[in-house]
C-alpha positions as CSV (number, residue, x, y, z in Angstrom):
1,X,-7.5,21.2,-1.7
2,X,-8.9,18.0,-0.5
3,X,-6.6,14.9,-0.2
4,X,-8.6,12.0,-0.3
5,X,-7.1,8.2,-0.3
6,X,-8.2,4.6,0.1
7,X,-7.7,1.9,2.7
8,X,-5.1,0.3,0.8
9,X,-2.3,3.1,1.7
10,X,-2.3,1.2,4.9
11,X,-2.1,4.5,7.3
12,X,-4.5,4.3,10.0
13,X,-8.4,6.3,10.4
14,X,-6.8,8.0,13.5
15,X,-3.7,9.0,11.4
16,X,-5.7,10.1,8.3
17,X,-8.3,11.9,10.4
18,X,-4.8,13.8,11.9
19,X,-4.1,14.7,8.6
20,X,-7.2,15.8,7.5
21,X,-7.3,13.2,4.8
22,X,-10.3,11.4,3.3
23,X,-10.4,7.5,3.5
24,X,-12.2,5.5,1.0
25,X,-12.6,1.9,2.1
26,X,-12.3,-1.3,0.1
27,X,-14.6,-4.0,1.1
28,X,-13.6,-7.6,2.8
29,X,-15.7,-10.7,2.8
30,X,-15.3,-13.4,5.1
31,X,-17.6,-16.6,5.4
32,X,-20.1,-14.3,3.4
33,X,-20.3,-11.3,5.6
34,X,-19.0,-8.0,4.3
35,X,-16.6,-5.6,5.9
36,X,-15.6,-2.1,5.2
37,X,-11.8,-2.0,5.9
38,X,-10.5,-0.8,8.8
39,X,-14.0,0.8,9.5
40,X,-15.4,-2.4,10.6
41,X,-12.4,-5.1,10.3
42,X,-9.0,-4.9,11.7
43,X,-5.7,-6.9,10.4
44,X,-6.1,-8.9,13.0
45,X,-9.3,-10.2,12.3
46,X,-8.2,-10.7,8.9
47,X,-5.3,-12.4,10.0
48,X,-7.0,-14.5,12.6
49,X,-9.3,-15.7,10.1
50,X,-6.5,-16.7,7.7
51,X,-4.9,-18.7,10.5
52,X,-8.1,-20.6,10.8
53,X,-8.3,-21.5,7.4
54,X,-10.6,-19.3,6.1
55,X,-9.4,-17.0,2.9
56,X,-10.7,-13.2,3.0
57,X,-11.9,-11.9,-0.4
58,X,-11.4,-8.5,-1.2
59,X,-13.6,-6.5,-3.5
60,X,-13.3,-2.2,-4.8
61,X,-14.9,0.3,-3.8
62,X,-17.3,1.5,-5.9
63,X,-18.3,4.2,-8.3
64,X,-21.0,5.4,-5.9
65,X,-18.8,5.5,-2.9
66,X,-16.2,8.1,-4.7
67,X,-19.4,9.8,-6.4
68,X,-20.5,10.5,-2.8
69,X,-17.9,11.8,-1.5
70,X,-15.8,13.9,-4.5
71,X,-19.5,15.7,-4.7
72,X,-19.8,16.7,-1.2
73,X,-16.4,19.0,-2.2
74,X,-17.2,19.9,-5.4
75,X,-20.6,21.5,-4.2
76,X,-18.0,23.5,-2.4
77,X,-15.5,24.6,-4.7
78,X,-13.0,22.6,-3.3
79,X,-10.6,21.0,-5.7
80,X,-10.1,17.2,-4.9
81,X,-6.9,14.7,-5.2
82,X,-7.3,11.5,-5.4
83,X,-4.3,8.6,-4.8
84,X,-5.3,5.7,-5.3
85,X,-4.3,2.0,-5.1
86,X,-2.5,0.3,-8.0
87,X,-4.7,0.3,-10.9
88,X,-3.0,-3.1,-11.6
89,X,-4.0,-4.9,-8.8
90,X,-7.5,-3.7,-8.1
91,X,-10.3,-2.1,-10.0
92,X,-10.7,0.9,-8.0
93,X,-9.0,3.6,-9.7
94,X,-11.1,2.8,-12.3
95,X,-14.1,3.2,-10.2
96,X,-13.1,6.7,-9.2
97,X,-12.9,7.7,-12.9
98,X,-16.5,6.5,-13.7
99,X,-17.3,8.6,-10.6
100,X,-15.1,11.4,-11.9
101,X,-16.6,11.5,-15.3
102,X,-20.4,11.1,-14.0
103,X,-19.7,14.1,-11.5
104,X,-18.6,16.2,-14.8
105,X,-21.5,15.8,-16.7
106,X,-23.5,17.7,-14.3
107,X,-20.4,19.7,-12.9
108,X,-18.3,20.4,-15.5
109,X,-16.0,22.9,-13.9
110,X,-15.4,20.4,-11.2
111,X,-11.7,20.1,-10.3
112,X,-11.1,16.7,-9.3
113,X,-7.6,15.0,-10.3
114,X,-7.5,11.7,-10.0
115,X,-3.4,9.7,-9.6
116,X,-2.9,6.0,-10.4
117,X,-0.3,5.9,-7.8
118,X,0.6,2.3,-9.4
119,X,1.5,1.6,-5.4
120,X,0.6,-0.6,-2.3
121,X,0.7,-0.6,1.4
122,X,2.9,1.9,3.0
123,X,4.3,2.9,-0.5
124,X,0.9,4.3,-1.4
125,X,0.9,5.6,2.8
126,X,4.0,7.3,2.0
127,X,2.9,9.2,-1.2
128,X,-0.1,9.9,1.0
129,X,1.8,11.9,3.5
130,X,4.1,13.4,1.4
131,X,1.2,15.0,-0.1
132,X,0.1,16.0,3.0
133,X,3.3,17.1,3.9
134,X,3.4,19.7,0.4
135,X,-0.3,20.8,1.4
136,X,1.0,21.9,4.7
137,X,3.7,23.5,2.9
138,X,1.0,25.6,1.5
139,X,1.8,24.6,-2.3
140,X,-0.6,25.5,-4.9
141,X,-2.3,22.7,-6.4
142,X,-0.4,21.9,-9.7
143,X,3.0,22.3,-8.2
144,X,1.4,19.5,-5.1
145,X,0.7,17.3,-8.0
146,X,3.7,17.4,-10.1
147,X,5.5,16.6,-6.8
148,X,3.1,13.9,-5.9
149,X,3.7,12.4,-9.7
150,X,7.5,12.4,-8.7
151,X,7.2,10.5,-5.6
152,X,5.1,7.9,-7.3
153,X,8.2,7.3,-10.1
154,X,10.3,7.0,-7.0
155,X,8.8,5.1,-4.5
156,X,10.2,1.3,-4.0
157,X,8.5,-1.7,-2.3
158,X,10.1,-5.3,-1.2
159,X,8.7,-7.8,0.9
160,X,8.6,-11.1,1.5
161,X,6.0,-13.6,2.5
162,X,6.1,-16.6,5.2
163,X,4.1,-19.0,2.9
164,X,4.5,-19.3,-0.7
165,X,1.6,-21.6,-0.2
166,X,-0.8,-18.7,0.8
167,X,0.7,-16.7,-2.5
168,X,0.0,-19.6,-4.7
169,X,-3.3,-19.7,-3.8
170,X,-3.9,-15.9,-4.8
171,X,-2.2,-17.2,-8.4
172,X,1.1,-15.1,-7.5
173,X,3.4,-18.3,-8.4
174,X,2.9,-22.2,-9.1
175,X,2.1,-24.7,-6.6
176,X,5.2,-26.8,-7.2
177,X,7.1,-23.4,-6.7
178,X,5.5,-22.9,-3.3
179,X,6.0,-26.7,-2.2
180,X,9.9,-26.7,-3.2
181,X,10.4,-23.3,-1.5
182,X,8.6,-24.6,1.7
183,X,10.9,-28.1,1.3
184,X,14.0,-25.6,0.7
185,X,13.3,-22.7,3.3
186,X,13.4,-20.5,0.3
187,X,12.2,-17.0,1.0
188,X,10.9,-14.8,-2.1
189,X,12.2,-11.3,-2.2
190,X,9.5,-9.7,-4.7
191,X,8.5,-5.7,-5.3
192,X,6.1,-3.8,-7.5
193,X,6.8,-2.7,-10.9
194,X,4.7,-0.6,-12.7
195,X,2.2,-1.3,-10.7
196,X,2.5,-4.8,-10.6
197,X,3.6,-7.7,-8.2
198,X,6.9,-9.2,-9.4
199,X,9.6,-11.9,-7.8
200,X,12.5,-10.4,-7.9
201,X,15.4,-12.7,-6.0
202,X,15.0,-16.4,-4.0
203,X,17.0,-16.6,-0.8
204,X,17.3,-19.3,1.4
205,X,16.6,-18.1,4.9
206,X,14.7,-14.8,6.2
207,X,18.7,-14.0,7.0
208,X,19.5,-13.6,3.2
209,X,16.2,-12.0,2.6
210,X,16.8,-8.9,5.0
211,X,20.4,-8.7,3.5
212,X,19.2,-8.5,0.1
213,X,16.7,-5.7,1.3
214,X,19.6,-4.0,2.8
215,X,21.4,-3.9,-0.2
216,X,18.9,-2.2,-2.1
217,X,18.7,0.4,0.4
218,X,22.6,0.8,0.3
219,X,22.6,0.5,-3.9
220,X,19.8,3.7,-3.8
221,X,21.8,5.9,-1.3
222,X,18.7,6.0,1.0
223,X,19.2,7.9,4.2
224,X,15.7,8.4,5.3
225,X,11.9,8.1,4.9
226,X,12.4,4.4,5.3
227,X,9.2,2.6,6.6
228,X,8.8,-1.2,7.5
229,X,5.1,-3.1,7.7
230,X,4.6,-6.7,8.7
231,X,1.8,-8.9,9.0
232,X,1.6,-11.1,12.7
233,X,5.5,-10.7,12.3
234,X,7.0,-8.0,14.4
235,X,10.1,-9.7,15.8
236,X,11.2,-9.8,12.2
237,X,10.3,-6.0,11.1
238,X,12.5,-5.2,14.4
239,X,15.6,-7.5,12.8
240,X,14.9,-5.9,9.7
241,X,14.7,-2.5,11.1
242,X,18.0,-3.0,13.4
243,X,20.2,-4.5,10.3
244,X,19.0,-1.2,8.3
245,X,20.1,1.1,11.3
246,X,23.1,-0.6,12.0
247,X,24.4,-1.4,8.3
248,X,23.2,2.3,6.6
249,X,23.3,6.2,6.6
250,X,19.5,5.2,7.3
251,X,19.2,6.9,11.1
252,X,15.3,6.1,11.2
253,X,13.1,3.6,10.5
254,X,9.5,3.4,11.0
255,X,7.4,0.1,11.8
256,X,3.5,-0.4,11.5
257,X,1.1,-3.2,10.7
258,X,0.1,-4.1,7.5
259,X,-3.7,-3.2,6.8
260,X,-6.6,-5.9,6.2
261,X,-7.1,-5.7,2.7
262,X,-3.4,-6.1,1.9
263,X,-3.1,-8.6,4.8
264,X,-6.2,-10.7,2.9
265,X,-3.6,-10.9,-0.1
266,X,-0.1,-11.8,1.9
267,X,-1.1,-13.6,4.6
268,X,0.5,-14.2,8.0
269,X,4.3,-13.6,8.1
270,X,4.7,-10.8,6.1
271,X,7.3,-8.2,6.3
272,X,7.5,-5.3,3.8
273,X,10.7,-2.6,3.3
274,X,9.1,1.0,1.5
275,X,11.4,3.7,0.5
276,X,11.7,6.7,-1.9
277,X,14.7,6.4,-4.2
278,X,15.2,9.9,-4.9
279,X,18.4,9.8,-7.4
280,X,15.2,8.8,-10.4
């Protein structure tokens, strides 16, 4: 089985080359030129650019880049999975099932399985290399995606963003929300939900933020598989991390930087908490 993901599960070309994973890349446009993420942009290009006052756009991959690839494997016999970014927050999932579909005409005994993972970031990373993980295990292929369709019921995001101004912009809340939270040093606490992005608490103060984070973890009865990303924000992600280590059963945390097309969407300052709650 081939495991093949896109550049919005955040996990590096060196880690997904490890792994022996496929990456499809979504595309990045600043002042008019394109970029294929992390293939010819880094986050810190992205987020450089952001600080400059430029805003990155961010656009699918499309059909004919999952065409190309799914039929290099199914000329092979190999059977292909597919995780993909949200469905709700970009139109690529969609693009892999036009490829899918197109591939069948011609192929119809191709087996290619396709898994709205309805996650982001490091929560679609971590479905990623769980599903690694199970083909290591040498799992057959229906019992790797059953599994895979638990883990995407049980996966949790929260982050928070350093300026609401930044999510406004991107239509994520009002303006006059953003400008009394900047007056007010309010923080959003916000995660995804079926796929989407939804504000979840206010705090006033980072402080509160990581608290509330904390909580969650304690409230789930996590005790591993807990990974932190940030955006230009590390000394934060370490607080974060420390308060984790120091107030749970948690005994490891992992940090890593959040990705460019992700990054294009959050902005500067941003520090996400991913986690499997496995009591669902």
């Amino acid at each position: 089985m081939k495991l093949i993901a896109d550049s919005c599960s955040d996990i590096s070309i060196d880690e997904l080359d490890r792994m022996g994973i496929e990456m499809i890349p979504l595309k990045i446009t600043i002042d008019e030129e394109d970029y294929l993420d992390q293939y010819e942009i880094s986050n810190t290009e992205v987020l450089d650019a952001i600080s400059e006052g430029k805003r990155p756009l961010t656009s699918q991959a499309n059909p004919g880049d999952f065409t190309k690839v799914f039929r290099k494997y199914v000329e092979r016999n190999v059977p292909v999975l597919y995780m993909a970014f949200s469905s709700e927050l970009s139109g690529t999932y969609q693009s892999a099932v036009i490829a899918r579909d197109t591939i069948l005409e011609d192929h119809p005994k191709a087996d290619i399985t396709l898994i709205d993972t309805k996650a982001a970031s490091y929560g679609l990373g971590m479905i990623v290399e769980r599903a690694h993980g199970y083909v290591e295990e040498g799992l057959g292929k229906d019992e790797i995606v059953a599994k895979v369709e638990k883990d995407v019921k049980a996966i949790r995001h929260f982050f928070t963003v350093h300026d609401l101004d930044y999510l406004a912009k991107g239509g994520r809340l009002s303006k006059g929300q953003a400008f009394l939270g900047g007056l007010l040093n309010i923080k959003p606490l916000l995660h995804v939900e079926e796929g989407k992005l939804v504000p979840l608490e206010k705090h006033r103060g980072i402080k509160k933020v990581h608290g509330s984070m904390v909580q969650h973890l304690i409230a789930d009865n996590v005790t591993h598989d807990v990974h932190i990303t940030h955006a230009n924000a590390e000394s934060q992600a370490e607080q974060l991390k420390q308060k984790i280590l120091d107030e749970t059963n948690v005994t490891e945390v992992k940090i890593s930087t959040i990705g460019p097309t992700i990054s294009s969407h959050t902005g500067n300052g941003t520090v996400a908490m991913f986690y499997f709650n496995e009591g669902v």
